[in-house]
N, C-alpha and C positions, 0 to 999 in steps of 0.2 A: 448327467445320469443316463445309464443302459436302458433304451426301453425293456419292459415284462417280456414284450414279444421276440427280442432279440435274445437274451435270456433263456428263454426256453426255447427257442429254435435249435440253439448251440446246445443245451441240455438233450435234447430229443438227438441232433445228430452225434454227439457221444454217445448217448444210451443206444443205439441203432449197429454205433463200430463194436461196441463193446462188445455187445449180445451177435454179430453174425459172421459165420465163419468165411475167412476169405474163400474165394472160387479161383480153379486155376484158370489163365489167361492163353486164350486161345486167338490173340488179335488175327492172325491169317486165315481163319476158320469164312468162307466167302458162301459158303451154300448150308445155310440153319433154318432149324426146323424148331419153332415154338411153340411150347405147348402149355395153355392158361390165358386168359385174356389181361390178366395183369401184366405177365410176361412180354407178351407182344404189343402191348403200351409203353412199356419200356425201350422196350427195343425202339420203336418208331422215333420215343421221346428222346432218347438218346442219337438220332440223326442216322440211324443201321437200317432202316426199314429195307435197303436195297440188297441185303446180305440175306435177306429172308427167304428160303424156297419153296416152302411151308407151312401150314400154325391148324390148330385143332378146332372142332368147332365152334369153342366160347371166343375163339377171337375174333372180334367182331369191331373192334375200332383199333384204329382209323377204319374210315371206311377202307382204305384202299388194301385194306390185309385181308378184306372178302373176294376180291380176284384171285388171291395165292389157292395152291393144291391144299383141298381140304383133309386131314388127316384121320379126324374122325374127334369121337366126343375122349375127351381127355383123361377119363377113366374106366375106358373102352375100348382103349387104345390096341392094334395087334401091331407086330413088331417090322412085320413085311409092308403094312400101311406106311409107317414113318420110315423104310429103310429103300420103301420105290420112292422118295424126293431125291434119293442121292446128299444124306446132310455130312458133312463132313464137322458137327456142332450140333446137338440136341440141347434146349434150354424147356426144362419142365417146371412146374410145380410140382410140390412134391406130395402133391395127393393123388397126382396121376398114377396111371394102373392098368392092366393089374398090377403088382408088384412082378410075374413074371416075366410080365414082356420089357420092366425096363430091365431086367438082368438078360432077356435077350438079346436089348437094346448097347447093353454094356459088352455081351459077352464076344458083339457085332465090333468092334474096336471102334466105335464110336464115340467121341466124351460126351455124356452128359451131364451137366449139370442141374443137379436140383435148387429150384426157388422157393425159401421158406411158404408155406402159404399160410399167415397168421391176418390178423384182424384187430390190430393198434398202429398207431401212429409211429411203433419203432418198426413195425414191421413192413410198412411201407419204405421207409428209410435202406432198412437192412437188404430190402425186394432190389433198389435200383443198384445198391450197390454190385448186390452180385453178378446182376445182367450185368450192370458195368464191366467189371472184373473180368468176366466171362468170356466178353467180348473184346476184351485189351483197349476200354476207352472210360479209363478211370477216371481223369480229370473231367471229363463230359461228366460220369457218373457224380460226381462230387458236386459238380457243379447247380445239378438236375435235383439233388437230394436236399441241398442248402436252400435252393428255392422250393423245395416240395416243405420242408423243417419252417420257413419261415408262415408257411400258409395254413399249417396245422399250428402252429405256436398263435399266431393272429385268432384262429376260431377257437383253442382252448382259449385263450382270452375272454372272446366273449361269450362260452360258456359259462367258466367263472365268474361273468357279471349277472348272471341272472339270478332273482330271489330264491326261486324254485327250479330244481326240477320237471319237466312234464312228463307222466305215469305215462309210456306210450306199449300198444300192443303190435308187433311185428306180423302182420297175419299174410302166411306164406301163398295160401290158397282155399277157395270157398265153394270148389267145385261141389254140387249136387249137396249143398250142405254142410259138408263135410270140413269142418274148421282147421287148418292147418297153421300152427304157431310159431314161431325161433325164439327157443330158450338158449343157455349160455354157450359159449362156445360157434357161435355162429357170425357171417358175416351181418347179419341182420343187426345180432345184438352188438358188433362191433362199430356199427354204422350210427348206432340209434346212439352209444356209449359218445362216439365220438362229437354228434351234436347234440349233447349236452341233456338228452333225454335218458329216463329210466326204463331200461325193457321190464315191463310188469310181470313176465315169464321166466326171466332167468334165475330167480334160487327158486323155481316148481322144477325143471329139467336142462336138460342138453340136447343141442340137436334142434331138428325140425318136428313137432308131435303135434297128433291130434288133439286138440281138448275142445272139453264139452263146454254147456253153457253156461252150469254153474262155476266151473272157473274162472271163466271170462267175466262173472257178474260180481266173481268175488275179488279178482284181480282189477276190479273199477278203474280199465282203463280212462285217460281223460284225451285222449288220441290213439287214432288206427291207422296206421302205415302199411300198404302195399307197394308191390311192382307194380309198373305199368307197361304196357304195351305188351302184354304175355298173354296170349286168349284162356289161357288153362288159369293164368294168374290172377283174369280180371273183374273189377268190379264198380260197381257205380255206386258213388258214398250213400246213397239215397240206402238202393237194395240193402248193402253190409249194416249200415244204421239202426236200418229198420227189422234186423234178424232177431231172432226172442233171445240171443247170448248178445247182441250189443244193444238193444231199447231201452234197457232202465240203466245202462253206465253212464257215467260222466261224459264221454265220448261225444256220445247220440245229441245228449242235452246238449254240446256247443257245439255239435254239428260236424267235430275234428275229426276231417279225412284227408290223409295227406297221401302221394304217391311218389317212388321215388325211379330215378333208371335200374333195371336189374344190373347194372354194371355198377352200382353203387355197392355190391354186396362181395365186391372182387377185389377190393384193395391194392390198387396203383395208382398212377402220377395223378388221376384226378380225384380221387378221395378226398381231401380235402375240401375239392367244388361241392363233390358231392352231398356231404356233412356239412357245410355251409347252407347250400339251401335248403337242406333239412330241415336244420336248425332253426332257420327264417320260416318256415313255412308253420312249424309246428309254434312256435312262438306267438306268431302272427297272429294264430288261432285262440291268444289270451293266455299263455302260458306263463 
Protein backbone atom coordinates (compact mmCIF):
# COMPACT_ATOMS: atom_id res chain seq x y z
CA UNK A 1 0.00 0.00 0.00
CA UNK A 2 1.05 3.96 -0.85
CA UNK A 3 1.63 5.62 2.34
CA UNK A 4 -1.15 8.96 2.99
CA UNK A 5 2.11 10.92 2.92
CA UNK A 6 3.43 9.94 -0.31
CA UNK A 7 -0.02 10.41 -1.67
CA UNK A 8 -0.32 13.67 -1.09
CA UNK A 9 3.10 14.84 -1.53
CA UNK A 10 2.75 13.81 -5.46
CA UNK A 11 -0.94 15.48 -5.17
CA UNK A 12 0.60 18.95 -3.78
CA UNK A 13 3.55 18.71 -6.50
CA UNK A 14 0.83 18.46 -9.25
CA UNK A 15 -1.48 20.92 -7.86
CA UNK A 16 1.80 23.34 -7.59
CA UNK A 17 2.70 22.50 -11.76
CA UNK A 18 -0.63 22.80 -12.55
CA UNK A 19 -1.31 26.24 -10.88
CA UNK A 20 2.31 28.06 -11.87
CA UNK A 21 3.29 29.59 -14.90
CA UNK A 22 6.72 28.44 -16.12
CA UNK A 23 9.64 31.33 -15.91
CA UNK A 24 11.92 31.92 -18.68
CA UNK A 25 15.50 30.33 -18.22
CA UNK A 26 18.28 32.39 -17.86
CA UNK A 27 20.98 29.49 -16.80
CA UNK A 28 24.09 32.06 -17.82
CA UNK A 29 22.59 34.94 -15.90
CA UNK A 30 26.08 35.06 -13.15
CA UNK A 31 25.38 38.46 -11.45
CA UNK A 32 21.50 38.35 -9.65
CA UNK A 33 19.86 40.28 -7.59
CA UNK A 34 17.07 38.82 -5.18
CA UNK A 35 14.37 40.32 -3.96
CA UNK A 36 12.00 38.63 -0.87
CA UNK A 37 13.54 36.39 1.75
CA UNK A 38 11.65 33.44 0.32
CA UNK A 39 13.35 34.03 -2.81
CA UNK A 40 16.90 34.16 -1.60
CA UNK A 41 16.10 30.80 0.27
CA UNK A 42 15.65 29.28 -2.79
CA UNK A 43 18.24 30.47 -4.44
CA UNK A 44 20.78 29.34 -1.67
CA UNK A 45 18.58 25.90 -1.43
CA UNK A 46 18.93 25.40 -4.71
CA UNK A 47 23.20 25.47 -4.56
CA UNK A 48 23.17 29.37 -6.71
CA UNK A 49 23.94 31.18 -3.56
CA UNK A 50 27.39 32.25 -5.53
CA UNK A 51 25.43 33.85 -8.48
CA UNK A 52 24.07 36.33 -6.00
CA UNK A 53 25.21 40.09 -6.14
CA UNK A 54 22.50 41.41 -4.22
CA UNK A 55 19.13 40.59 -2.16
CA UNK A 56 16.67 43.25 -0.37
CA UNK A 57 16.32 43.76 3.04
CA UNK A 58 13.92 40.78 4.22
CA UNK A 59 16.76 38.48 3.07
CA UNK A 60 18.04 37.54 5.93
CA UNK A 61 18.85 33.65 5.73
CA UNK A 62 21.36 31.96 5.22
CA UNK A 63 23.19 34.09 7.17
CA UNK A 64 25.70 34.50 4.73
CA UNK A 65 23.09 36.64 2.18
CA UNK A 66 23.61 39.44 4.96
CA UNK A 67 27.21 40.23 3.56
CA UNK A 68 25.70 40.72 -0.03
CA UNK A 69 24.97 44.64 -1.14
CA UNK A 70 21.84 45.52 0.47
CA UNK A 71 19.17 46.81 -1.97
CA UNK A 72 16.75 48.20 0.19
CA UNK A 73 13.32 47.21 1.78
CA UNK A 74 11.51 45.21 -1.03
CA UNK A 75 8.53 47.39 -1.47
CA UNK A 76 10.71 50.48 -1.54
CA UNK A 77 12.51 49.57 -3.77
CA UNK A 78 14.29 52.59 -6.36
CA UNK A 79 15.44 51.22 -9.64
CA UNK A 80 19.17 52.82 -9.62
CA UNK A 81 19.45 50.99 -6.02
CA UNK A 82 18.94 47.48 -7.84
CA UNK A 83 20.48 48.63 -11.15
CA UNK A 84 24.17 49.84 -9.10
CA UNK A 85 24.75 45.75 -8.45
CA UNK A 86 25.22 45.45 -12.02
CA UNK A 87 22.39 42.28 -12.13
CA UNK A 88 22.30 40.82 -15.43
CA UNK A 89 18.95 38.69 -13.55
CA UNK A 90 16.39 40.23 -11.20
CA UNK A 91 14.38 37.49 -9.17
CA UNK A 92 11.39 39.42 -7.18
CA UNK A 93 8.25 38.73 -5.48
CA UNK A 94 5.74 39.90 -6.89
CA UNK A 95 4.55 42.26 -4.11
CA UNK A 96 7.71 44.08 -4.64
CA UNK A 97 7.34 47.93 -5.58
CA UNK A 98 6.46 50.18 -6.48
CA UNK A 99 5.06 48.98 -9.35
CA UNK A 100 7.00 51.79 -11.30
CA UNK A 101 10.26 51.10 -10.59
CA UNK A 102 9.90 47.43 -11.63
CA UNK A 103 8.86 48.79 -15.16
CA UNK A 104 11.87 50.79 -14.80
CA UNK A 105 13.62 47.75 -13.87
CA UNK A 106 12.14 46.02 -17.06
CA UNK A 107 12.35 49.09 -19.34
CA UNK A 108 16.49 48.83 -18.13
CA UNK A 109 16.66 45.51 -20.34
CA UNK A 110 17.06 43.54 -17.47
CA UNK A 111 14.85 40.20 -17.00
CA UNK A 112 12.98 40.04 -14.24
CA UNK A 113 11.22 37.56 -12.90
CA UNK A 114 8.41 37.63 -10.61
CA UNK A 115 7.94 34.98 -7.71
CA UNK A 116 4.30 34.22 -6.87
CA UNK A 117 4.12 35.48 -3.25
CA UNK A 118 1.10 33.22 -1.79
CA UNK A 119 0.67 31.46 1.51
CA UNK A 120 -0.20 27.58 0.95
CA UNK A 121 1.55 24.62 0.46
CA UNK A 122 1.15 24.82 -3.46
CA UNK A 123 2.56 28.00 -3.42
CA UNK A 124 5.68 27.13 -1.75
CA UNK A 125 6.05 24.31 -4.33
CA UNK A 126 5.07 26.76 -7.35
CA UNK A 127 8.01 29.63 -5.40
CA UNK A 128 10.90 26.88 -5.96
CA UNK A 129 10.09 25.98 -9.11
CA UNK A 130 10.19 29.20 -10.73
CA UNK A 131 13.60 30.37 -8.97
CA UNK A 132 14.48 26.94 -10.42
CA UNK A 133 13.45 27.66 -13.99
CA UNK A 134 14.73 31.09 -13.57
CA UNK A 135 17.89 30.13 -13.04
CA UNK A 136 18.30 27.01 -15.69
CA UNK A 137 18.54 24.51 -12.66
CA UNK A 138 15.22 22.65 -13.07
CA UNK A 139 16.27 19.19 -12.04
CA UNK A 140 17.90 20.76 -8.72
CA UNK A 141 14.42 22.67 -8.60
CA UNK A 142 12.44 19.34 -8.92
CA UNK A 143 14.39 17.82 -6.73
CA UNK A 144 14.15 20.63 -3.85
CA UNK A 145 10.30 20.69 -4.29
CA UNK A 146 9.64 16.81 -4.04
CA UNK A 147 11.50 16.91 -0.69
CA UNK A 148 9.78 20.28 0.40
CA UNK A 149 5.95 18.13 -0.95
CA UNK A 150 7.05 15.26 1.06
CA UNK A 151 7.43 17.44 4.36
CA UNK A 152 4.30 19.54 4.08
CA UNK A 153 2.33 16.07 3.03
CA UNK A 154 4.00 14.43 6.60
CA UNK A 155 2.65 17.61 8.84
CA UNK A 156 -0.87 17.76 6.81
CA UNK A 157 -0.86 14.27 8.03
CA UNK A 158 -0.69 15.08 11.24
CA UNK A 159 -2.88 17.85 11.23
CA UNK A 160 -5.53 15.53 10.09
CA UNK A 161 -4.96 13.41 13.24
CA UNK A 162 -5.91 15.69 15.59
CA UNK A 163 -9.48 15.74 17.26
CA UNK A 164 -9.79 19.35 17.16
CA UNK A 165 -8.68 22.26 15.89
CA UNK A 166 -6.90 24.98 18.27
CA UNK A 167 -8.92 28.53 17.99
CA UNK A 168 -5.46 30.43 17.80
CA UNK A 169 -5.10 34.48 17.50
CA UNK A 170 -2.20 35.79 15.23
CA UNK A 171 -1.38 38.93 17.24
CA UNK A 172 1.00 41.08 14.79
CA UNK A 173 1.87 43.71 17.45
CA UNK A 174 1.13 45.21 21.13
CA UNK A 175 3.02 48.31 20.87
CA UNK A 176 1.58 50.92 23.57
CA UNK A 177 -1.47 48.86 23.61
CA UNK A 178 -2.43 48.99 20.57
CA UNK A 179 -3.64 45.30 19.42
CA UNK A 180 -2.54 44.39 16.02
CA UNK A 181 -4.28 41.10 14.46
CA UNK A 182 -3.85 38.81 10.90
CA UNK A 183 -7.13 38.23 9.40
CA UNK A 184 -7.43 36.30 5.96
CA UNK A 185 -5.22 36.52 3.47
CA UNK A 186 -2.07 36.87 5.39
CA UNK A 187 1.19 34.88 5.90
CA UNK A 188 0.13 34.58 9.48
CA UNK A 189 -3.05 33.14 8.69
CA UNK A 190 -1.39 30.84 6.20
CA UNK A 191 1.22 29.62 8.73
CA UNK A 192 -1.35 29.15 11.62
CA UNK A 193 -3.78 27.24 8.45
CA UNK A 194 -0.85 25.16 7.76
CA UNK A 195 -0.29 23.87 11.34
CA UNK A 196 -3.31 22.69 11.69
CA UNK A 197 -4.67 25.66 13.90
CA UNK A 198 -7.91 28.02 13.21
CA UNK A 199 -7.02 31.89 12.87
CA UNK A 200 -10.09 33.17 15.01
CA UNK A 201 -9.78 36.57 12.80
CA UNK A 202 -9.98 35.46 9.53
CA UNK A 203 -13.94 35.57 8.45
CA UNK A 204 -13.80 39.23 10.81
CA UNK A 205 -11.15 40.84 7.85
CA UNK A 206 -8.17 40.71 5.65
CA UNK A 207 -4.90 41.97 6.13
CA UNK A 208 -3.17 43.05 9.41
CA UNK A 209 -5.96 45.38 11.65
CA UNK A 210 -6.42 46.73 14.86
CA UNK A 211 -9.00 45.31 16.99
CA UNK A 212 -10.31 46.09 20.24
CA UNK A 213 -10.96 44.07 23.23
CA UNK A 214 -14.27 43.05 22.86
CA UNK A 215 -13.35 41.25 19.76
CA UNK A 216 -10.72 39.53 21.03
CA UNK A 217 -13.11 38.36 24.05
CA UNK A 218 -15.59 37.36 21.63
CA UNK A 219 -13.32 35.57 19.31
CA UNK A 220 -12.23 33.31 22.66
CA UNK A 221 -8.94 32.62 21.49
CA UNK A 222 -7.66 29.19 23.14
CA UNK A 223 -3.84 30.28 21.87
CA UNK A 224 -1.75 33.58 21.03
CA UNK A 225 0.88 33.52 18.52
CA UNK A 226 3.50 36.03 18.06
CA UNK A 227 6.95 36.90 16.37
CA UNK A 228 9.78 36.72 18.20
CA UNK A 229 12.92 38.46 18.24
CA UNK A 230 11.30 41.81 16.71
CA UNK A 231 11.49 44.72 19.63
CA UNK A 232 8.34 46.68 17.94
CA UNK A 233 7.01 42.80 17.91
CA UNK A 234 7.52 41.70 21.36
CA UNK A 235 6.12 40.49 24.16
CA UNK A 236 6.29 38.44 27.40
CA UNK A 237 3.27 35.72 27.67
CA UNK A 238 2.74 37.03 31.22
CA UNK A 239 2.26 40.92 30.04
CA UNK A 240 -0.11 39.96 26.56
CA UNK A 241 -2.07 37.43 29.11
CA UNK A 242 -2.70 39.45 31.49
CA UNK A 243 -4.05 42.52 29.05
CA UNK A 244 -8.08 43.16 29.84
CA UNK A 245 -8.66 41.94 25.72
CA UNK A 246 -6.78 38.47 26.67
CA UNK A 247 -7.75 37.85 30.84
CA UNK A 248 -11.01 36.30 30.58
CA UNK A 249 -10.19 33.99 27.07
CA UNK A 250 -9.42 30.65 26.90
CA UNK A 251 -5.85 31.59 26.04
CA UNK A 252 -4.97 33.30 29.52
CA UNK A 253 -6.73 30.27 31.43
CA UNK A 254 -4.13 27.59 29.83
CA UNK A 255 -1.60 29.94 29.91
CA UNK A 256 -1.13 29.41 25.48
CA UNK A 257 1.57 31.59 24.37
CA UNK A 258 3.46 30.43 21.72
CA UNK A 259 6.17 32.48 19.35
CA UNK A 260 7.17 31.86 16.08
CA UNK A 261 10.44 33.08 13.54
CA UNK A 262 9.16 36.26 11.66
CA UNK A 263 10.56 34.17 8.71
CA UNK A 264 7.79 31.81 9.25
CA UNK A 265 5.26 34.28 7.66
CA UNK A 266 7.43 34.21 4.16
CA UNK A 267 6.70 31.04 2.70
CA UNK A 268 9.84 29.02 1.50
CA UNK A 269 12.07 25.87 1.77
CA UNK A 270 11.57 26.05 5.42
CA UNK A 271 7.78 26.44 5.86
CA UNK A 272 7.19 23.39 6.56
CA UNK A 273 9.84 23.33 9.78
CA UNK A 274 8.28 26.21 10.50
CA UNK A 275 4.37 24.76 10.68
CA UNK A 276 5.68 21.82 12.28
CA UNK A 277 6.82 23.43 15.31
CA UNK A 278 4.00 25.41 15.41
CA UNK A 279 1.94 22.87 15.42
CA UNK A 280 3.86 20.94 18.22
CA UNK A 281 3.97 23.93 20.33
CA UNK A 282 0.31 24.98 20.10
CA UNK A 283 -0.68 21.23 20.59
CA UNK A 284 1.59 20.75 23.48
CA UNK A 285 -0.37 23.38 25.20
CA UNK A 286 -3.65 20.85 25.34
CA UNK A 287 -4.88 21.37 22.16
Amino acid sequence: MIPKTAIAAAALLALAAAGGARADGYPDAGSVVSIGGPVTEIVYALGQGARLVARDTTSLYPPEAQALPDVGYMRQLSAEGVLSAGPDLILARDTSGPAEVLDQLEAASVPVVLVHDGFTAEAVLAAIRTVGEALGEDAAAEALAGRTADDLAALAAATEAEPRKVRALFLLSAEGGRLMAAGAGTGADGILSLAGAENVMAAAFEGYKPVNDEAILTAAPEAVVMMRGQSEHAGEAGDILAMPAFAATPAAERGAFVTVDPAALGFGPRTAEFARGLHDALYAQGG
